[in-house]
N, C-alpha and C positions, 0 to 999 in steps of 0.2 A: 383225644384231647377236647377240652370244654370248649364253647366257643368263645366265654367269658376271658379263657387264659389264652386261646391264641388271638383274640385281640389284642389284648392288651401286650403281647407281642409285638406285633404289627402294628399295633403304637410306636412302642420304645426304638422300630427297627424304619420308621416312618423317613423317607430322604437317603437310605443306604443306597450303595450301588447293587445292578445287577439283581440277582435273586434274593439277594440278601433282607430283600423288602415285601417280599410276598410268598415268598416259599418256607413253610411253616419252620423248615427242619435245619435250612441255614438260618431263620431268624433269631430260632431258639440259640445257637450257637455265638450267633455273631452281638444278640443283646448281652449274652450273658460277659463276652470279652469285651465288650463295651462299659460295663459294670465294671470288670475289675481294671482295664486302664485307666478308666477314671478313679478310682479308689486312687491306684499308686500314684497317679500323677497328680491328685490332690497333693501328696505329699512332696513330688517333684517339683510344683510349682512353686514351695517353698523356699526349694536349697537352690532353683535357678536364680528366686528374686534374689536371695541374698547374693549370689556370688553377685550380680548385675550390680549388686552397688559395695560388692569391695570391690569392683573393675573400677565403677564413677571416683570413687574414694579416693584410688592408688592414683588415678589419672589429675583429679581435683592437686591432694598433697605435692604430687611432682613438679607438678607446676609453681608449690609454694616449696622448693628444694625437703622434700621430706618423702621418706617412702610411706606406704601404707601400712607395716609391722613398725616402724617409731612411731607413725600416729595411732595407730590405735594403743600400744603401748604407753604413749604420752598422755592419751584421754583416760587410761586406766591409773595410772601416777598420778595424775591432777585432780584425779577423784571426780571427771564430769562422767555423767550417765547418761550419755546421747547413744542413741541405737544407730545402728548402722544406715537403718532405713532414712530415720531422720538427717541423719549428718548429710548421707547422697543426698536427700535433698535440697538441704543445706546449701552444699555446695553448688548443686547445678542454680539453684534460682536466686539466693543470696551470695555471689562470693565475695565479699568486702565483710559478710558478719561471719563465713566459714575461713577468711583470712585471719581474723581476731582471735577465732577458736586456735587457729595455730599457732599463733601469737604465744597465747596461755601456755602452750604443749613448751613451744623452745626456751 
């Protein structure tokens, strides 16, 4: 192996535990599984944020007597186009202007 590539190995493998940091042959291994959970969890880290703010959402509504499938239903009926993300945030920092929103809804 070049010395060019197994640096740069031993970059990518820089802070692991154990052998994983200096032994060419689990490094090669252990960057290369590091690559691909990050791949998928790029994509993980999407479907977590959402679900995080249908929990904020359903909890928000409940509290204003509504579940979170009427409100999102009710925002799709009334034709407003607020994303999920916005609305959670909505609700946690404003709720007097996410109260109004469901105002609209009922």
């Amino acid at each position: 192996m070049h010395t060019k590539k197994r640096k740069g190995i031993l970059k990518a493998t820089k802070g692991f535990r154990w052998g994983r940091k200096n032994r060419i042959k689990l490094a090669t291994t252990a960057a290369v599984k590091a690559g691909a959970y990050a791949f998928r969890d790029r994509r993980v880290k999407k479907r977590s944020a959402r679900a995080l703010w249908q929990i904020q959402l359903n909890a928000a509504a409940r509290e204003l007597d509504l579940s979170y499938s009427k409100l999102i239903a009710g925002l799709k009926k009334a034709n407003i186009g607020l994303d999920r993300k916005i609305l959670a945030e909505i609700a946690q920092k404003q709720p007097k202007i996410f109260a109004k929103i469901v105002a609209q809804i009922k």
